[in-house]
Biopython code that builds the backbone (N, CA, C, O; Angstrom):
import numpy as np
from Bio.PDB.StructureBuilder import StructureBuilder

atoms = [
    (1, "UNK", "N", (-183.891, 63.832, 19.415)),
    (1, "UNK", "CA", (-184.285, 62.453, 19.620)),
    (1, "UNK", "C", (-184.237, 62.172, 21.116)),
    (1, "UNK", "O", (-183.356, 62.734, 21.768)),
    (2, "UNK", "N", (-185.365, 61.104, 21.915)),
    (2, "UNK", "CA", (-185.065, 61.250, 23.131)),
    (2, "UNK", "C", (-184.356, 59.976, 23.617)),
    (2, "UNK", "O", (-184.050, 59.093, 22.816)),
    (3, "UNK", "N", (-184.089, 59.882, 24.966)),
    (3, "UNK", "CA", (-182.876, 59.309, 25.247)),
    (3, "UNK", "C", (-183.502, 57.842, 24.466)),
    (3, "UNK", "O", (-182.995, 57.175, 23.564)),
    (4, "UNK", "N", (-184.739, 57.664, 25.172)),
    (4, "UNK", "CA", (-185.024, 55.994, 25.131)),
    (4, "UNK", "C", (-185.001, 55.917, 23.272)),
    (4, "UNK", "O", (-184.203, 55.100, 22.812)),
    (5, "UNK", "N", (-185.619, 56.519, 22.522)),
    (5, "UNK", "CA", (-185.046, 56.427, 21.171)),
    (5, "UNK", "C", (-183.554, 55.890, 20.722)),
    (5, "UNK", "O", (-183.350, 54.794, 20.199)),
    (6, "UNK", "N", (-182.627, 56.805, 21.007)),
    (6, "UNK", "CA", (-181.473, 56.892, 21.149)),
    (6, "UNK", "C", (-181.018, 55.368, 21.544)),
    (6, "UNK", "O", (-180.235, 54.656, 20.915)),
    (7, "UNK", "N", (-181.524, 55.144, 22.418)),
    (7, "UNK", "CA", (-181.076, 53.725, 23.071)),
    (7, "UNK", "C", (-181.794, 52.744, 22.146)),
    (7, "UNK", "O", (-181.283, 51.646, 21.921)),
    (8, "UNK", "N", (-182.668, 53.011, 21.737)),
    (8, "UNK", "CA", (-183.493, 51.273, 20.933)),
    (8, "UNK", "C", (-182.817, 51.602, 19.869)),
    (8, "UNK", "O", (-182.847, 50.641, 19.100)),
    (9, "UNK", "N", (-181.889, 52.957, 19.189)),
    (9, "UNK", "CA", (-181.254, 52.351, 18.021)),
    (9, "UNK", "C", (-179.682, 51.593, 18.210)),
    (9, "UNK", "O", (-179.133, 50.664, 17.618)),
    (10, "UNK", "N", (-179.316, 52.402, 19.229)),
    (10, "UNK", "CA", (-177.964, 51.758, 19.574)),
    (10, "UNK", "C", (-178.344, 50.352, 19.912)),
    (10, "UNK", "O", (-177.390, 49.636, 19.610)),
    (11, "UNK", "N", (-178.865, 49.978, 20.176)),
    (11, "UNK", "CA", (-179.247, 48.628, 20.514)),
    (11, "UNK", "C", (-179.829, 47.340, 19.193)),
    (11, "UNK", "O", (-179.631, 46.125, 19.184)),
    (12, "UNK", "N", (-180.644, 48.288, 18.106)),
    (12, "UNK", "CA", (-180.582, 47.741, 17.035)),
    (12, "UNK", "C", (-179.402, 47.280, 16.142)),
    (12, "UNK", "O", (-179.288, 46.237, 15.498)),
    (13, "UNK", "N", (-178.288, 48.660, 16.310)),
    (13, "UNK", "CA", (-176.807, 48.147, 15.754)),
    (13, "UNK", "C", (-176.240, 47.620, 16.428)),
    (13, "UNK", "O", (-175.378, 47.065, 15.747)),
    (14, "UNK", "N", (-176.118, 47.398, 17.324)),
    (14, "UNK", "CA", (-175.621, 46.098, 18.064)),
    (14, "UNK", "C", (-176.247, 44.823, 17.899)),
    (14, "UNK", "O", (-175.555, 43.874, 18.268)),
    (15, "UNK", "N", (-177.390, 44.555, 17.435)),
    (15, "UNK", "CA", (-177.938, 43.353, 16.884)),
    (15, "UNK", "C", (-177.739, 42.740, 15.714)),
    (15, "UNK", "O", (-177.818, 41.545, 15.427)),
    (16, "UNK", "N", (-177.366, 44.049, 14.806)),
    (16, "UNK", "CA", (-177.124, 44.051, 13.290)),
    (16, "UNK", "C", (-175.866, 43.449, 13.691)),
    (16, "UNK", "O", (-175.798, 42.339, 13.163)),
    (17, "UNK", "N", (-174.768, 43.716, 14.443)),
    (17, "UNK", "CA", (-173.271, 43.915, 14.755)),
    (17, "UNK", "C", (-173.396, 42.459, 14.648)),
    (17, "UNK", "O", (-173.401, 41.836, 13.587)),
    (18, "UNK", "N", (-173.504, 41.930, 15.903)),
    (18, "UNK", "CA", (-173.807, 40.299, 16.434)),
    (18, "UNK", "C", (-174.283, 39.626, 15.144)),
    (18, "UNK", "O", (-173.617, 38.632, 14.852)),
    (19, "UNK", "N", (-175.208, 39.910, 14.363)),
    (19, "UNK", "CA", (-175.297, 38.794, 13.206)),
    (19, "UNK", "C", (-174.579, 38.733, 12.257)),
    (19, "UNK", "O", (-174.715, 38.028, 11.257)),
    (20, "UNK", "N", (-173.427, 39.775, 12.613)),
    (20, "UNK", "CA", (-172.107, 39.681, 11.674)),
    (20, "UNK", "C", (-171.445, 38.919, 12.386)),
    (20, "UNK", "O", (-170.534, 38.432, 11.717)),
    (21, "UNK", "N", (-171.448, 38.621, 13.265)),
    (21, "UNK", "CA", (-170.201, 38.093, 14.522)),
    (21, "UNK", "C", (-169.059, 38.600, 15.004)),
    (21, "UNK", "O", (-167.929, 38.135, 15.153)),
    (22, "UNK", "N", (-169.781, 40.112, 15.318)),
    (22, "UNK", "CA", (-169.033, 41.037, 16.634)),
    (22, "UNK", "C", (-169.444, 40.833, 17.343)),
    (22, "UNK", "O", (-170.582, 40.382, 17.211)),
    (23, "UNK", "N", (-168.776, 41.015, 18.945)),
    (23, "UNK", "CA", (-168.554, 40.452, 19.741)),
    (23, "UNK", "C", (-168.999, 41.887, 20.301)),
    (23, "UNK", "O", (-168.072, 42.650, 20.028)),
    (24, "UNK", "N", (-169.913, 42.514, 20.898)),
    (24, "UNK", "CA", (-170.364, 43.724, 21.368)),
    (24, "UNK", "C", (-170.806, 44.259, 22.548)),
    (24, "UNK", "O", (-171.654, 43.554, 23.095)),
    (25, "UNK", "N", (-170.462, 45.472, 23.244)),
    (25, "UNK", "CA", (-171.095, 46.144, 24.754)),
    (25, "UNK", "C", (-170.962, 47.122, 24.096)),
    (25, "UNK", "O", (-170.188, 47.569, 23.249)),
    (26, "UNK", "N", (-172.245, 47.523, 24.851)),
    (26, "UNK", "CA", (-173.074, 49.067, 25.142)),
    (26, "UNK", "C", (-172.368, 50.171, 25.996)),
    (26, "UNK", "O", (-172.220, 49.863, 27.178)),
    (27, "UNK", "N", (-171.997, 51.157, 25.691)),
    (27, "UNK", "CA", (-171.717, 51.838, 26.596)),
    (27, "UNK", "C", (-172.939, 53.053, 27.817)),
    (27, "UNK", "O", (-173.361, 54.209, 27.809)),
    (28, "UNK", "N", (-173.027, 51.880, 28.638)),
    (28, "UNK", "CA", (-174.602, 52.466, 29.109)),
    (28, "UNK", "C", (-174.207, 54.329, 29.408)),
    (28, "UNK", "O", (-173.166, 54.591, 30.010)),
    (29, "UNK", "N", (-174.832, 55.111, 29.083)),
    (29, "UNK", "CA", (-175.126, 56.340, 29.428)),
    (29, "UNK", "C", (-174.465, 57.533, 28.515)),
    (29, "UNK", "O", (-174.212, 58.727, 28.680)),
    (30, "UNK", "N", (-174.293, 56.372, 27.252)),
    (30, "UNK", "CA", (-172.486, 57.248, 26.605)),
    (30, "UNK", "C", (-172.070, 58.278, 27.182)),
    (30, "UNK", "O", (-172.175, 59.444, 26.803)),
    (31, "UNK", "N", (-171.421, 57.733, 28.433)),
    (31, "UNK", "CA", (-170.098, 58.510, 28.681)),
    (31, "UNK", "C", (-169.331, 58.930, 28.081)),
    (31, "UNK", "O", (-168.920, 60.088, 28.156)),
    (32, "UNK", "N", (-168.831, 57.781, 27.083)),
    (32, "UNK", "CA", (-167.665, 57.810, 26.354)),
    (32, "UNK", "C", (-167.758, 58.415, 24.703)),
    (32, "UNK", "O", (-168.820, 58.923, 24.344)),
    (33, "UNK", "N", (-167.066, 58.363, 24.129)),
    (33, "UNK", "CA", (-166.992, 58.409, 22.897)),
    (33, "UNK", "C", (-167.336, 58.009, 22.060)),
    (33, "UNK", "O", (-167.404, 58.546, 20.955)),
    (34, "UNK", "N", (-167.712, 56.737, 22.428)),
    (34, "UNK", "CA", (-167.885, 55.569, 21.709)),
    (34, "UNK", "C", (-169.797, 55.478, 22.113)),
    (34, "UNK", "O", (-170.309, 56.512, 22.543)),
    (35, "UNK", "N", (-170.377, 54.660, 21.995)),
    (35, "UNK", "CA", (-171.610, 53.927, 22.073)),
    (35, "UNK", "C", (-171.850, 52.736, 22.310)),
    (35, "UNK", "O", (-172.496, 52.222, 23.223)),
    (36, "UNK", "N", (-171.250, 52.253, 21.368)),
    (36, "UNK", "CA", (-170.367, 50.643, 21.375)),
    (36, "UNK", "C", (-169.432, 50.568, 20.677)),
    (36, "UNK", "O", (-168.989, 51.124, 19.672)),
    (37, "UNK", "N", (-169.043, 49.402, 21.680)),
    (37, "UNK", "CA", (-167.375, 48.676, 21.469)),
    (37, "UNK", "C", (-168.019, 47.300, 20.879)),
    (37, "UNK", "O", (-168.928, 46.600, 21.326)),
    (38, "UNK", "N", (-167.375, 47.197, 19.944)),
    (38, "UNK", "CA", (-167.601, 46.197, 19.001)),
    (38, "UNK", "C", (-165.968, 45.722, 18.814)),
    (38, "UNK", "O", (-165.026, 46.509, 18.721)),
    (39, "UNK", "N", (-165.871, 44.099, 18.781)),
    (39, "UNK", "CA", (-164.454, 43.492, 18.483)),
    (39, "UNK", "C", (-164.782, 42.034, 17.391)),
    (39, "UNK", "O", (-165.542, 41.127, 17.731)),
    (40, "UNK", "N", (-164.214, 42.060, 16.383)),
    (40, "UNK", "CA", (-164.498, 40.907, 15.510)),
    (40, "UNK", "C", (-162.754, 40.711, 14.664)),
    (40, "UNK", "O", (-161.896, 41.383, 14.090)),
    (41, "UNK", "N", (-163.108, 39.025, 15.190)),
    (41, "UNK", "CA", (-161.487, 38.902, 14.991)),
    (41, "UNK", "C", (-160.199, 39.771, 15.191)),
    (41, "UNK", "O", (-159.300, 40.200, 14.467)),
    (42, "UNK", "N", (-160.533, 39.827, 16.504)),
    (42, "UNK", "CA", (-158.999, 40.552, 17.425)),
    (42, "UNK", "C", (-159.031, 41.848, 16.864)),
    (42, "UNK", "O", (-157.990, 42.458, 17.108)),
    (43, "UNK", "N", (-160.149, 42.719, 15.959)),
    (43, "UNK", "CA", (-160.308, 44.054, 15.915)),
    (43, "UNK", "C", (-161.477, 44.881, 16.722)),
    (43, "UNK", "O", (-162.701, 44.742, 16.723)),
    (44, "UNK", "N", (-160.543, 45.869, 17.459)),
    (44, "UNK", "CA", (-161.589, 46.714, 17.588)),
    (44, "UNK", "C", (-162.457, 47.457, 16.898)),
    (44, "UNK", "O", (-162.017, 47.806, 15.803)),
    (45, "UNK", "N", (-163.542, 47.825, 17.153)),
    (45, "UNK", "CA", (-164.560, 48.886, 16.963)),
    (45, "UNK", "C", (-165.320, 50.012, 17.734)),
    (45, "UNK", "O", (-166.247, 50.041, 18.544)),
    (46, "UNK", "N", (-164.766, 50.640, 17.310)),
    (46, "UNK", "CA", (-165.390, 52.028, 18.628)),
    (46, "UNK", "C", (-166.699, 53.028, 17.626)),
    (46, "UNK", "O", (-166.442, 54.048, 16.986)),
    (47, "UNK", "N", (-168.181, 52.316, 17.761)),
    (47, "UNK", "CA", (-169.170, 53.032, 17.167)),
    (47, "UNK", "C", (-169.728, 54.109, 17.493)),
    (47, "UNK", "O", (-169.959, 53.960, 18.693)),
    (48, "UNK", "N", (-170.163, 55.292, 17.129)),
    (48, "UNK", "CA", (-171.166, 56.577, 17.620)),
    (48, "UNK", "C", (-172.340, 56.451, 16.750)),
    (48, "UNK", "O", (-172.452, 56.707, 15.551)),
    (49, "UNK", "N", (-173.238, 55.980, 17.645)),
    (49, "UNK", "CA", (-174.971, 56.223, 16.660)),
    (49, "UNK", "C", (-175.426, 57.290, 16.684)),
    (49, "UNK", "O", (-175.391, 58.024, 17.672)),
    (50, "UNK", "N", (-176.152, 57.689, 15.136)),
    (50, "UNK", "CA", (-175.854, 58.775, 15.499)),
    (50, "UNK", "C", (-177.424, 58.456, 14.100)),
    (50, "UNK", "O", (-177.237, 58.471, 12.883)),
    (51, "UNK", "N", (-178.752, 58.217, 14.754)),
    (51, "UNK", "CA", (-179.461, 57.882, 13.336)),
    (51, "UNK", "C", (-180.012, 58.852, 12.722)),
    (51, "UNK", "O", (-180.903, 58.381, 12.015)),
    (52, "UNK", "N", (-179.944, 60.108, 12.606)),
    (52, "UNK", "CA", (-180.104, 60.963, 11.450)),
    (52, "UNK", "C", (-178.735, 61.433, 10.762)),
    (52, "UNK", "O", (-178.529, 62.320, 9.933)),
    (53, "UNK", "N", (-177.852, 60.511, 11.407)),
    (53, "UNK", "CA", (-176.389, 61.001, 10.837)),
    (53, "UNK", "C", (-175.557, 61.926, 10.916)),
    (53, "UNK", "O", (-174.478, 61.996, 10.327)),
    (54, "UNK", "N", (-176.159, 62.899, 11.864)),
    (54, "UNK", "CA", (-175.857, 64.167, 12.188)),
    (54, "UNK", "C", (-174.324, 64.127, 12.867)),
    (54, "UNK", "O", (-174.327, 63.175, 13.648)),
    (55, "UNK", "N", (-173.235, 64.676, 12.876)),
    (55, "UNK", "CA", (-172.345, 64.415, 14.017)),
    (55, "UNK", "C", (-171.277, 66.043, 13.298)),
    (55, "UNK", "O", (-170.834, 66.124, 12.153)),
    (56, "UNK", "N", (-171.141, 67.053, 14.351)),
    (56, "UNK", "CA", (-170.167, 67.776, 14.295)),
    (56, "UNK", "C", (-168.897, 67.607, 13.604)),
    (56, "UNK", "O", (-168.679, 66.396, 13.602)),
    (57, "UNK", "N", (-167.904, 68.254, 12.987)),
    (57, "UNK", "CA", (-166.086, 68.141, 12.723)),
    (57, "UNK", "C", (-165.669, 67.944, 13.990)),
    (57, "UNK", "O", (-164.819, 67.086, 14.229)),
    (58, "UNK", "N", (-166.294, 68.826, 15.107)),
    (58, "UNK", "CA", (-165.421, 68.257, 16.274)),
    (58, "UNK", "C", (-165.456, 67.023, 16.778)),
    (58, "UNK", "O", (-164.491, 66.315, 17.065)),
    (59, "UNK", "N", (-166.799, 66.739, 16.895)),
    (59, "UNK", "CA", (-167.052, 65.132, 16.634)),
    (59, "UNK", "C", (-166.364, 63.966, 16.192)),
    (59, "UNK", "O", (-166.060, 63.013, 16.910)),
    (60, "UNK", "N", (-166.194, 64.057, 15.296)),
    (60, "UNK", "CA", (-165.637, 63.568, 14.155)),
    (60, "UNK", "C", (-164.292, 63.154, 14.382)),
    (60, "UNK", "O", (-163.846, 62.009, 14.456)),
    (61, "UNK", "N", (-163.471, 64.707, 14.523)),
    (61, "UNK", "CA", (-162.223, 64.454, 15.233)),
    (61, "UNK", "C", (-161.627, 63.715, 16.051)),
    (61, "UNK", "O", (-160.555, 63.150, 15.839)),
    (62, "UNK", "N", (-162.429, 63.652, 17.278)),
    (62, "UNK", "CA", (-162.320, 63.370, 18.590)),
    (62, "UNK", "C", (-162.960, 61.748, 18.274)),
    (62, "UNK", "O", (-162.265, 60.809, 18.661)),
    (63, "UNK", "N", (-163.839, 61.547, 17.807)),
    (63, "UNK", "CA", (-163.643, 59.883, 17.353)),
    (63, "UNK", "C", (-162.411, 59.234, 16.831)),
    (63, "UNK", "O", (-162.154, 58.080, 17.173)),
    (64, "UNK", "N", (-161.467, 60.031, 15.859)),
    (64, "UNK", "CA", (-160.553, 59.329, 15.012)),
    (64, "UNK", "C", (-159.396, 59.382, 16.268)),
    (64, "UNK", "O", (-158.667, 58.468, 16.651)),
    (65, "UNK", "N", (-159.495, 60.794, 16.773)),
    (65, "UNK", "CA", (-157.751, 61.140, 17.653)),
    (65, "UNK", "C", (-157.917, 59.716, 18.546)),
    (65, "UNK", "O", (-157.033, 58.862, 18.492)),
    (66, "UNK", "N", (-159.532, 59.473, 19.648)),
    (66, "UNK", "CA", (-159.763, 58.588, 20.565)),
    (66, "UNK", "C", (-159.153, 56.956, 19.743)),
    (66, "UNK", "O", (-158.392, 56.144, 20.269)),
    (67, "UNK", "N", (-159.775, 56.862, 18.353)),
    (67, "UNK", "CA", (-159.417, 55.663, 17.872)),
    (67, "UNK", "C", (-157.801, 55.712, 17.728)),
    (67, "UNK", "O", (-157.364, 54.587, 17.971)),
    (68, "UNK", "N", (-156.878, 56.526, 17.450)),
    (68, "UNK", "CA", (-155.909, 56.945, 17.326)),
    (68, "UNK", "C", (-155.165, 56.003, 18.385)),
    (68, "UNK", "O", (-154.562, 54.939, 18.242)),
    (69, "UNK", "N", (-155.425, 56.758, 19.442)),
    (69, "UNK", "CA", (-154.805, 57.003, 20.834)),
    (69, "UNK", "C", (-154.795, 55.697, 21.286)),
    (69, "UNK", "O", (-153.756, 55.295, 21.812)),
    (70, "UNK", "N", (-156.041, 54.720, 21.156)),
    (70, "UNK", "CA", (-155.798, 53.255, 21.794)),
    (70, "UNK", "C", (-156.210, 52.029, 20.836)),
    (70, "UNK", "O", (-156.955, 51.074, 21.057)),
    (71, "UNK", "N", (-155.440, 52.397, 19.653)),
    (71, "UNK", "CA", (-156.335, 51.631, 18.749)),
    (71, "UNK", "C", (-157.619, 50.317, 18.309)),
    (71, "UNK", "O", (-157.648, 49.116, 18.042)),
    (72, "UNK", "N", (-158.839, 51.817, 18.494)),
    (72, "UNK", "CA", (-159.579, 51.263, 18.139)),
    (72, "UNK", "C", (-160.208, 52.185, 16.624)),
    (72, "UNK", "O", (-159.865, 53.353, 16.438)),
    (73, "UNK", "N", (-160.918, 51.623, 15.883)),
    (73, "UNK", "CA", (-161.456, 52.104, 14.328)),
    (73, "UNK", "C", (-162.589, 52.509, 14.464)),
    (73, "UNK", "O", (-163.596, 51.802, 14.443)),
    (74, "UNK", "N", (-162.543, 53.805, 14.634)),
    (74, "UNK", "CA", (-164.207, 54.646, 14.897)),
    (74, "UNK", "C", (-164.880, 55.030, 13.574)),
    (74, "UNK", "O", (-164.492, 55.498, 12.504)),
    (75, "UNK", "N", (-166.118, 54.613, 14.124)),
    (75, "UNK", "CA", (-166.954, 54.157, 13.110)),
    (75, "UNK", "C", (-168.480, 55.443, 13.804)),
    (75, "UNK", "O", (-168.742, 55.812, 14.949)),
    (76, "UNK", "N", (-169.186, 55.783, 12.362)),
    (76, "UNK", "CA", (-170.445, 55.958, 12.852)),
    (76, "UNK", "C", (-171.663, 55.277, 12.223)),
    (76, "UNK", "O", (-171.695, 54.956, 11.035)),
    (77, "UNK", "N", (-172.639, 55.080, 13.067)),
    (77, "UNK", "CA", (-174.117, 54.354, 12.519)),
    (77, "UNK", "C", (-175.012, 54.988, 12.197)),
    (77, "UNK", "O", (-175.510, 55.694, 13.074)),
    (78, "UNK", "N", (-175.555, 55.019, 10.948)),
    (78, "UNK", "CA", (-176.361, 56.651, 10.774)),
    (78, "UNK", "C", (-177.691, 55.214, 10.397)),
    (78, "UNK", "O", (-177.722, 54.006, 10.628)),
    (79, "UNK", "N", (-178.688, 56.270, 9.678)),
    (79, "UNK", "CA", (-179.675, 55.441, 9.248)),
    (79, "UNK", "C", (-180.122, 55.972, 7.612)),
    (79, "UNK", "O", (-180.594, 57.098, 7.456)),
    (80, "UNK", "N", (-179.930, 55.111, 6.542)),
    (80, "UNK", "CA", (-179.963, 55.424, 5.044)),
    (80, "UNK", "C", (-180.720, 54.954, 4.535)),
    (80, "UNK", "O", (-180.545, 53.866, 3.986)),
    (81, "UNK", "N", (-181.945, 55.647, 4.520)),
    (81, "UNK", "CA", (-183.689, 55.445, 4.096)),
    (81, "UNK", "C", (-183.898, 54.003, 5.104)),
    (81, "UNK", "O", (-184.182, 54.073, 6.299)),
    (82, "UNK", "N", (-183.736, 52.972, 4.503)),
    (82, "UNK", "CA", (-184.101, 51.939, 5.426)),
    (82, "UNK", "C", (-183.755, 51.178, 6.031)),
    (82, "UNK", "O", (-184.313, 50.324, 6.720)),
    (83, "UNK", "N", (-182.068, 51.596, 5.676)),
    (83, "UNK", "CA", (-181.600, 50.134, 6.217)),
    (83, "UNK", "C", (-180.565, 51.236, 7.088)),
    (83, "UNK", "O", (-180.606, 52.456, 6.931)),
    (84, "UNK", "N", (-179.492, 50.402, 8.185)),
    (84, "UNK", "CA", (-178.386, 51.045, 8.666)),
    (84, "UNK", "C", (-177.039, 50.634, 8.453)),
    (84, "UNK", "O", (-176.604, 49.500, 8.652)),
    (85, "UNK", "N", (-176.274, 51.823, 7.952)),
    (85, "UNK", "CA", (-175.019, 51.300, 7.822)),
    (85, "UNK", "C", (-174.262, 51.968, 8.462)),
    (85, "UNK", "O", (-174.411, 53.190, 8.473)),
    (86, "UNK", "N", (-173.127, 51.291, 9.251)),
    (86, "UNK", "CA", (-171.990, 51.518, 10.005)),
    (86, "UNK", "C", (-170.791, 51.834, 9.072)),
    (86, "UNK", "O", (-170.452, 50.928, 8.310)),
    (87, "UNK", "N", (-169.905, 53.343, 9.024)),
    (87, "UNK", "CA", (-169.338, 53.492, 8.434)),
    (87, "UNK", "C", (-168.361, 53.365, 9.076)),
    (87, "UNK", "O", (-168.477, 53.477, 10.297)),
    (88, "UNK", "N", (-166.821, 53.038, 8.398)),
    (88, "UNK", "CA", (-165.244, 53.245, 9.113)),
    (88, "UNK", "C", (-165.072, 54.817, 9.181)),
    (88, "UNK", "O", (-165.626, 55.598, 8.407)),
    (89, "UNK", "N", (-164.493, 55.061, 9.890)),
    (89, "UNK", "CA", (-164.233, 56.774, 9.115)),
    (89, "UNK", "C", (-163.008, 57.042, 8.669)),
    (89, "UNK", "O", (-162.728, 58.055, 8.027)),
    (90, "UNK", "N", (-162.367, 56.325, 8.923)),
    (90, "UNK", "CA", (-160.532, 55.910, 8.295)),
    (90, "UNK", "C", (-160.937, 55.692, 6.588)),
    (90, "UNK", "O", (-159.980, 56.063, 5.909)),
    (91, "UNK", "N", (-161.694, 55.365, 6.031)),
    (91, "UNK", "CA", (-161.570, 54.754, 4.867)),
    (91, "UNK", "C", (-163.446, 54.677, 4.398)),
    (91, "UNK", "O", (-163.804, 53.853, 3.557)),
    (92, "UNK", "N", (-164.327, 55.497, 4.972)),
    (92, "UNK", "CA", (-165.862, 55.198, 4.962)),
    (92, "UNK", "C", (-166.423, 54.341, 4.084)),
    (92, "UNK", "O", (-167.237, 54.393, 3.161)),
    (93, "UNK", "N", (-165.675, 53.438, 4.702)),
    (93, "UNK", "CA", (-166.499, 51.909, 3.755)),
    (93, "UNK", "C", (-167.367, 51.670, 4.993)),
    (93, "UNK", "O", (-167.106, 52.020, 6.144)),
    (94, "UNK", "N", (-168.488, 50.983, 4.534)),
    (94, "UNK", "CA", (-169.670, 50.396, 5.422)),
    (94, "UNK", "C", (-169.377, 48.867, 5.820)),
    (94, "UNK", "O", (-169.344, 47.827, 5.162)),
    (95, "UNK", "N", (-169.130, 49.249, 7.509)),
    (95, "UNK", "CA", (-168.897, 47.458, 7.642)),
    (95, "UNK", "C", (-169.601, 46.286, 7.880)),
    (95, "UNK", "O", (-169.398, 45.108, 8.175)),
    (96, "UNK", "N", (-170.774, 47.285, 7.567)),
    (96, "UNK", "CA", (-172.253, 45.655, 7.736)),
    (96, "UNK", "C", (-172.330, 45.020, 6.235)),
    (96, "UNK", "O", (-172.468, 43.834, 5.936)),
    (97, "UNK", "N", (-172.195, 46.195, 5.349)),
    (97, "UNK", "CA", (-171.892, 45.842, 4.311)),
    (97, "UNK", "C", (-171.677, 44.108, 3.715)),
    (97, "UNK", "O", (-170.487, 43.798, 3.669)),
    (98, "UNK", "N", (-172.373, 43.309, 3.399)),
    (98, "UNK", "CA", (-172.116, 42.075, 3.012)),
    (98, "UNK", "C", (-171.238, 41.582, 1.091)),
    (98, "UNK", "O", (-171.025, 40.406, 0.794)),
]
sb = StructureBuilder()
sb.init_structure("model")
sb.init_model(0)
sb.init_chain("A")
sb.init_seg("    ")
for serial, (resi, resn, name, xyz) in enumerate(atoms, 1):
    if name == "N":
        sb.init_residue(resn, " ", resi, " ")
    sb.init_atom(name, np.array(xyz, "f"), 0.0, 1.0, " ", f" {name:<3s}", serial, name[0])
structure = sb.get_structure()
């Protein structure tokens, strides 16, 4: 997928995020671990988009140890036929989920 792809979806779940009423930044260039930081009612959210859903064990890992380490609840955003859902990975419930 290329970068600018990559970016109009992270940017779609962050729109989805906001009409839940998270409170959301981009992590421009993912540096980090994360993609976006998402916070709704004094919780963090540390997301990885990831829209064919694809993401390594090491991956994976290194999301939960990072959420671990400064608590935040890493989550990934895949894309499921049509719609997108943001999973916890502590407990993979979907938190757009209504």
């Amino acid at each position: 997928m290329s970068v600018k792809k990559g970016r109009r979806f992270e940017e779609y779940v962050m729109d989805k995020l906001k009409e839940r009423d998270f409170y959301c930044v981009r992590s421009a260039g993912s540096k980090g671990v994360f993609d976006l930081l998402a916070v709704k009612n004094g919780v963090p959210w540390g997301i990885q988009c990831k829209k064919a859903g694809k993401i390594t064990k090491r991956e994976l890992e290194e999301l939960r140890e990072t959420g671990r380490k400064y608590g935040i609840i890493p989550c990934l955003a895949k894309k499921e036929g049509r719609r997108v859902v943001v999973i916890c990975l502590y407990n993979d419930r979907d938190i757009l989920a209504s």
